[in-house]
Each structure stands twice: as C-alpha cells, then as structure tokens.
C-alpha positions in Angstrom: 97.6 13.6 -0.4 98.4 17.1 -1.4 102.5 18.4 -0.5 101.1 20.9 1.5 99.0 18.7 4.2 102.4 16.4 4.2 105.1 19.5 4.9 102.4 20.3 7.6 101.8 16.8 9.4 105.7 16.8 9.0 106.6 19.9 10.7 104.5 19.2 13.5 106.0 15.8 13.9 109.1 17.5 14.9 107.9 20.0 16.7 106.3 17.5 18.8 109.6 15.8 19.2 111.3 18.8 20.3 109.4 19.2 22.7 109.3 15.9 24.2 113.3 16.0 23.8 113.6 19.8 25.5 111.2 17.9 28.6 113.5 15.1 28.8 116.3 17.7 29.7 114.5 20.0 31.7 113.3 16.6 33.7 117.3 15.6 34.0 118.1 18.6 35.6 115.2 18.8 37.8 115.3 15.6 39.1 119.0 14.4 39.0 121.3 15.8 42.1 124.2 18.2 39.8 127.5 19.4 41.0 125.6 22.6 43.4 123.2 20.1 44.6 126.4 18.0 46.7 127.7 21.7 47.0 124.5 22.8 49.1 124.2 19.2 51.4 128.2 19.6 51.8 127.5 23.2 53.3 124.6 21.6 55.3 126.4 19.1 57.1 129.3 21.4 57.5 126.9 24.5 59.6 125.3 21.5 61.5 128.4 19.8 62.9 129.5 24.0 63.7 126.2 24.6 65.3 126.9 21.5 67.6 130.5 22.3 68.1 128.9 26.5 69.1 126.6 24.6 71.9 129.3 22.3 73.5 131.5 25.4 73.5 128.8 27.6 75.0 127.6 25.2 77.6 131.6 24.9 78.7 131.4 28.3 79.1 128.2 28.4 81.2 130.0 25.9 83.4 133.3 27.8 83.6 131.4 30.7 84.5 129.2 29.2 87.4 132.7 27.6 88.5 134.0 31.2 88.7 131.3 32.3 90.9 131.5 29.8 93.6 
C-alpha cells in the first residue's frame, strides 16, 4: 500500500474522531442542565410565587374597597 493512500485513510481517521469528540460536547451542553439553566427555573419559581402573592394582594384590595363602599 502506497504512503500516500495510508497518510490519507489516516487523516480522515482523525478527522472522523474529531468530529465524533466535538458532538460528544455539543451533546453535553445541550442536554445536561448548566449553571444558567438552575439560574432560569430559579427566576421561574421566584415570578410565580410573586404573581400569586400580586393576586392575594389585589383581591384584599378589591375586598377593602367594596368594604369602603358599604
């Protein structure tokens, strides 16, 4: 087998491998929840549990209103 053909097979060996490795990563940090991923569900809990706290609030102050009316 000619040097050439070898170099050749050989090269795109480890281009392949690359390749797979650089997916391997790119699947990691898809897939696997990082440090702005808990950021983001953090911030998600913390407007929900204010939205709720907003309606309690503003329903008090429906019922303080008709109160005031009587």
């Amino acid at each position: 087998m000619p040097i050439w053909l070898i170099k050749i097979i050989i090269t795109r060996i480890f281009k392949a491998l690359k390749h797979h490795s650089d997916l391997k990563k790119i699947d990691k940090y898809v897939n696997k929840p990082n440090e702005l991923d808990k950021q983001v569900k953090q911030l998600q809990k913390t407007i929900s549990k204010q939205g709720r706290y907003i309606e309690e609030l503003e329903k008090d102050v429906a019922i303080l209103k008709s109160k005031a009316k009587l």
